[in-house]
C-alpha positions as CSV (number, residue, x, y, z in Angstrom):
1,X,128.6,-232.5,129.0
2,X,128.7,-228.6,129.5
3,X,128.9,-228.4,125.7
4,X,125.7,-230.4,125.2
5,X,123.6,-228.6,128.1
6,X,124.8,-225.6,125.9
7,X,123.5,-227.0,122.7
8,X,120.1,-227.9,124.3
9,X,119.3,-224.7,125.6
10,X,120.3,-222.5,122.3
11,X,117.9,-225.1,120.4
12,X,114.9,-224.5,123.4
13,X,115.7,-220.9,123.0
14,X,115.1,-220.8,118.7
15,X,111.9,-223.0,119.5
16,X,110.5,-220.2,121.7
17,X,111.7,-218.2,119.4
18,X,110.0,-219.6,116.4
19,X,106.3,-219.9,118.2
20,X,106.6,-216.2,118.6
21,X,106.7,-215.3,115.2
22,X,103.0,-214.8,113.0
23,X,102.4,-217.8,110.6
24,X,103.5,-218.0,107.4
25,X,102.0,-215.6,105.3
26,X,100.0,-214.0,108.2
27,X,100.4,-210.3,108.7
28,X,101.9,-208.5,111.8
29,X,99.5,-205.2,112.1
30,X,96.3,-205.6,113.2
31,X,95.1,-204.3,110.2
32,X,96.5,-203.6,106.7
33,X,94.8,-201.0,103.6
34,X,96.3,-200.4,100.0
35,X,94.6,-199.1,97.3
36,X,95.4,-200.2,93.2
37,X,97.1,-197.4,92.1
38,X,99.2,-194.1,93.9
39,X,97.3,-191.3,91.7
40,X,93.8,-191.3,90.1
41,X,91.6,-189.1,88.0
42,X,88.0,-187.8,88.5
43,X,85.6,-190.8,87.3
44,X,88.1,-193.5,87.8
45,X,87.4,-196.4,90.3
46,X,89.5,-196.7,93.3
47,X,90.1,-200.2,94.5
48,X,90.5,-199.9,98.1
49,X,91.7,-203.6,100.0
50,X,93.2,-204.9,102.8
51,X,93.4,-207.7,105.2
52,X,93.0,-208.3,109.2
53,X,95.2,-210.5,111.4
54,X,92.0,-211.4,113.5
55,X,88.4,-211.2,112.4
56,X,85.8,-210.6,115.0
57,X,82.2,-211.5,114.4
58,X,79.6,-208.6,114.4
59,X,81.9,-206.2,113.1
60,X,82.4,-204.3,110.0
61,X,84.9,-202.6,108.7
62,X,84.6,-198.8,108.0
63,X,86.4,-197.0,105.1
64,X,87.0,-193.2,105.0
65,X,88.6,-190.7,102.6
66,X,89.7,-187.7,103.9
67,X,91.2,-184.5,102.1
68,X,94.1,-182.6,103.3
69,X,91.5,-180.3,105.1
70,X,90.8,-183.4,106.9
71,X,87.1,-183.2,105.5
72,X,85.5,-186.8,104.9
73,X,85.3,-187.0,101.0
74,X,83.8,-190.6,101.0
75,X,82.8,-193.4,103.3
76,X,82.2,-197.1,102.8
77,X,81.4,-199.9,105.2
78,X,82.1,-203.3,104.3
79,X,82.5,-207.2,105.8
80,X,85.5,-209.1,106.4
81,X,86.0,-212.0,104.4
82,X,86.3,-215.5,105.7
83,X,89.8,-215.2,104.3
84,X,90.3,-212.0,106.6
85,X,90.2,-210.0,103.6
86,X,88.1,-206.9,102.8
87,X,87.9,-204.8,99.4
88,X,85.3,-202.1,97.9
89,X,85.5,-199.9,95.1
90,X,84.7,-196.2,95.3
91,X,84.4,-193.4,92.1
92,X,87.1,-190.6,92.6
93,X,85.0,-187.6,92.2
94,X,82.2,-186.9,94.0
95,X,83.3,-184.3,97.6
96,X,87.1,-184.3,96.2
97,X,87.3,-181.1,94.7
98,X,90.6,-180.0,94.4
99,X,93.6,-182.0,93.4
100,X,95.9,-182.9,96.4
101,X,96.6,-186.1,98.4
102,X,94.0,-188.0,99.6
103,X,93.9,-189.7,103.0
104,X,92.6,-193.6,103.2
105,X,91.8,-194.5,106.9
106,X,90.3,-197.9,108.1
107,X,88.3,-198.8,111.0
108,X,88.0,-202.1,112.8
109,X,86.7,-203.6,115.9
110,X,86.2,-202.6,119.4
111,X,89.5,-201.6,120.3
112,X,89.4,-199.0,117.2
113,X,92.1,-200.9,115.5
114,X,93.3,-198.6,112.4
115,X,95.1,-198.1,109.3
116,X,95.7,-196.4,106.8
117,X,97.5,-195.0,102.9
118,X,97.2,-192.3,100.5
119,X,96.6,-191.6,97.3
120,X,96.9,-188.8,94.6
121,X,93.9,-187.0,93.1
122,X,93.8,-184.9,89.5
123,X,90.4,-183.1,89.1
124,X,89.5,-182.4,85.2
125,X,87.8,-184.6,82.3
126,X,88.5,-187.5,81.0
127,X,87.6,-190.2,78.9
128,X,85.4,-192.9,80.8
129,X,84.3,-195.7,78.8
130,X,80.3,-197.0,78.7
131,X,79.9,-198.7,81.6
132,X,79.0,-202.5,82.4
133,X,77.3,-202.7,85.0
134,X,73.9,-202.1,86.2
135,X,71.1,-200.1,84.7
136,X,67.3,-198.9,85.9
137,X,64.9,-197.9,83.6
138,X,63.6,-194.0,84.1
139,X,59.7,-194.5,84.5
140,X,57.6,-193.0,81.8
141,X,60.2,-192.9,79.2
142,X,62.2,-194.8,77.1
143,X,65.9,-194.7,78.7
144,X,67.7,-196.5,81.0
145,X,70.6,-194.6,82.9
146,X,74.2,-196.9,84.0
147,X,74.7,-196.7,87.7
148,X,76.7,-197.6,90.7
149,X,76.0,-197.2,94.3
150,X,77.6,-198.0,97.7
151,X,75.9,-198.0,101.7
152,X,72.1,-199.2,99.7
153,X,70.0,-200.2,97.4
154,X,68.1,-197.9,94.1
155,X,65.0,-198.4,93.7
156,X,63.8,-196.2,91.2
157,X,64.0,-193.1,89.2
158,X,60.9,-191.1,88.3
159,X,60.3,-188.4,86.2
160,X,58.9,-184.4,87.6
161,X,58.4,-183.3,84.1
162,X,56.9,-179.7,86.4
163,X,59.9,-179.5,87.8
164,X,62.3,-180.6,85.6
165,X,63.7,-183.0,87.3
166,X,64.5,-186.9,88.3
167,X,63.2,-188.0,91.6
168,X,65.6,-191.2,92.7
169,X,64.1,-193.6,95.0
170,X,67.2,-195.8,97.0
171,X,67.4,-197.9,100.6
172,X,70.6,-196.2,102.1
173,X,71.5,-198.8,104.8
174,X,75.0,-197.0,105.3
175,X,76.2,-193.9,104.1
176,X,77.2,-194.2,100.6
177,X,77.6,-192.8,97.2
178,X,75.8,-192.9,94.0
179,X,77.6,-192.5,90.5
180,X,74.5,-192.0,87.7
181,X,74.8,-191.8,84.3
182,X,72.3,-189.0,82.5
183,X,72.0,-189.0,78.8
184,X,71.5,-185.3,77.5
185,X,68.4,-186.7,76.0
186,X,66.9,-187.2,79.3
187,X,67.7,-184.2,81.2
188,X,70.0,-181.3,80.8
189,X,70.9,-177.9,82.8
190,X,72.2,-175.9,79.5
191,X,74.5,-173.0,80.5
192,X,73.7,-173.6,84.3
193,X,74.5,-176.6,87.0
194,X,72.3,-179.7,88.2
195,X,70.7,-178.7,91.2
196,X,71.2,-182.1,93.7
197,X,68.7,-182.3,96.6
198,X,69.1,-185.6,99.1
199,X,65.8,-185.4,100.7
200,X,65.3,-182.2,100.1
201,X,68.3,-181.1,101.6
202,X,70.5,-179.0,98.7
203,X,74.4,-180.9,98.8
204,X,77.5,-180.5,97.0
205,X,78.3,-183.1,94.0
206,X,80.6,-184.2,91.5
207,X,80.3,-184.2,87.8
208,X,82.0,-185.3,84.6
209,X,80.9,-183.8,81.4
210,X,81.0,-186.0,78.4
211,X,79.8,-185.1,74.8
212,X,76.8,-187.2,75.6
213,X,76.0,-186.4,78.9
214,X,76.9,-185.8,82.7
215,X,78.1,-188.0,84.9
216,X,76.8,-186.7,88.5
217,X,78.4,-188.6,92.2
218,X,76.2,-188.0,94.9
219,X,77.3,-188.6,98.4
220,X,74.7,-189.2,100.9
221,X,73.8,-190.8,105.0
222,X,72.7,-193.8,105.9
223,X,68.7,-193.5,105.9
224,X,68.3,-191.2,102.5
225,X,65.1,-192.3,100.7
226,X,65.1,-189.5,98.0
227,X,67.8,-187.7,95.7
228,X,66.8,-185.2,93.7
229,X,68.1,-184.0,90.5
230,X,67.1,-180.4,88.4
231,X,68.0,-179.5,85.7
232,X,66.9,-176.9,83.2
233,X,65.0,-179.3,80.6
234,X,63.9,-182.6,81.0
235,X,61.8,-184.9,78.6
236,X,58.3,-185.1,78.9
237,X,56.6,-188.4,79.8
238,X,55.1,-190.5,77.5
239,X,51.3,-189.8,78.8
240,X,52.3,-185.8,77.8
241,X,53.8,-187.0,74.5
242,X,50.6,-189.0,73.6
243,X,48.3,-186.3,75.1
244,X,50.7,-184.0,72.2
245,X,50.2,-186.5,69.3
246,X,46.2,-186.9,70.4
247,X,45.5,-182.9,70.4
248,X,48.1,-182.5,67.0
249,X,45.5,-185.4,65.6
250,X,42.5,-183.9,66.5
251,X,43.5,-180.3,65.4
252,X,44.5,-181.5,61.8
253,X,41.2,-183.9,61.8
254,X,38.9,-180.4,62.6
255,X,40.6,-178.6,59.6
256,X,40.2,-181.5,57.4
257,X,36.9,-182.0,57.9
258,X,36.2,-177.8,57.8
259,X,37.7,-177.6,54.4
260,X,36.0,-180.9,53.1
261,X,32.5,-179.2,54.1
262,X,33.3,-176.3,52.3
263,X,34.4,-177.8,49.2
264,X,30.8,-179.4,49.2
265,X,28.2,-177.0,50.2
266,X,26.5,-175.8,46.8
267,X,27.2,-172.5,45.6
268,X,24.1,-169.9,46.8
269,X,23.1,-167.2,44.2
């Protein structure tokens, strides 16, 4: 009889036990964060993802990447996933100007909950291929210019032929980031660098040199409505280009007509 009372209360015991542990294939932290790959160079994509054990309504959750200084290099904010999973993808570049090891923190809920992992940075050039995703049109020319941004919206890119530059028009919800593609046939700084102004505030970018172009990463606050972009060249709007042809025209049709009346005026003796 003692042997039985024995056997019920080690299998009460390992019941208990067993409630206490998480689910089958939930996890134990509050929070988790990985990111793709351990090392990355400037222009690659950094796949940043995770998962929450609990996910409470009406909050986001906020991604940071910090450099050894402990300066804020990038910043994201994105939604849990009804699967308690998060991901976003973020351009190494931009504010991460040295190589090092990068800090990735996550943010979550009231109580702060956080996480966090690392990853190694290589500055320099490399190869990026065309991209394939979205483009917008430059008003008032011809091109359209690859893009990717995070924390809003682009809205569109106009032209300051005066000032030799492009004015970008975007709805930053959250602070962000914007990656932009420019062809050297667009705009160029020859022998000097872009100078980036986020409404009209000079800042600090990243940029890739390509033997077609630059590839500039702008960081900016939630609430930015303008980025601005100089260089030292840019290409002239179609209206100058047709006001150029029209003047050309009219120039050559002047002498034509000069020399025609010439050729027929009788000779006075």
């Amino acid at each position: 009889m003692t042997g039985l009372l024995r056997g019920f209360g080690l299998l009460a015991i390992l019941i208990v036990a067993m409630g206490t542990l998480p689910a089958l294939g939930q996890i134990i932290e509050p929070i988790v964060v990985k990111t793709d790959k351990q090392s990355y160079g400037s222009g690659e994509t950094i796949v940043i993802s995770g998962e929450v054990r609990e996910r409470y309504s009406g909050f986001d959750v906020t991604i940071q990447i910090l450099s050894e200084m402990g300066n804020r290099v990038a910043i994201a904010q994105i939604q849990v996933g009804p699967d308690n999973m998060f991901s976003t993808e973020i351009v190494a570049g931009g504010l991460m100007k040295t190589s090092g090891t990068y800090k990735v923190t996550v943010l979550y809920g009231a109580q702060s909950t956080t996480a966090e992992t690392t990853f190694e940075f290589t500055t320099g050039q490399v190869s990026i291929p065309k991209s394939s995703g979205p483009t917008v049109a430059v008003k008032g020319t011809d091109f359209s210019v690859d893009f990717s941004i995070t924390g809003g919206q682009l809205q569109g890119i106009d032209i300051d032929e005066e000032g030799k530059s492009l004015i970008i028009r975007i709805d930053a919800t959250d602070d962000g980031e914007l990656t932009i593609t420019l062809p050297n046939g667009l705009i160029r700084a020859e022998g000097e660098d872009f100078f980036v102004l986020v409404d009209g505030e000079e800042v600090d970018y990243d940029v890739t040199e390509t033997s077609t172009g630059s590839i500039l990463t702008i960081s900016f606050f939630a609430g930015t409505e303008e980025i601005e972009i100089i260089g030292t060249w840019i290409i002239p709007e179609f209206g100058t280009i047709a006001a150029m042809i029209l003047a050309v025209a009219i120039i050559s049709i002047i002498a034509v007509s000069a020399k025609a009346k010439l050729r027929i005026l009788p000779n006075i003796r």
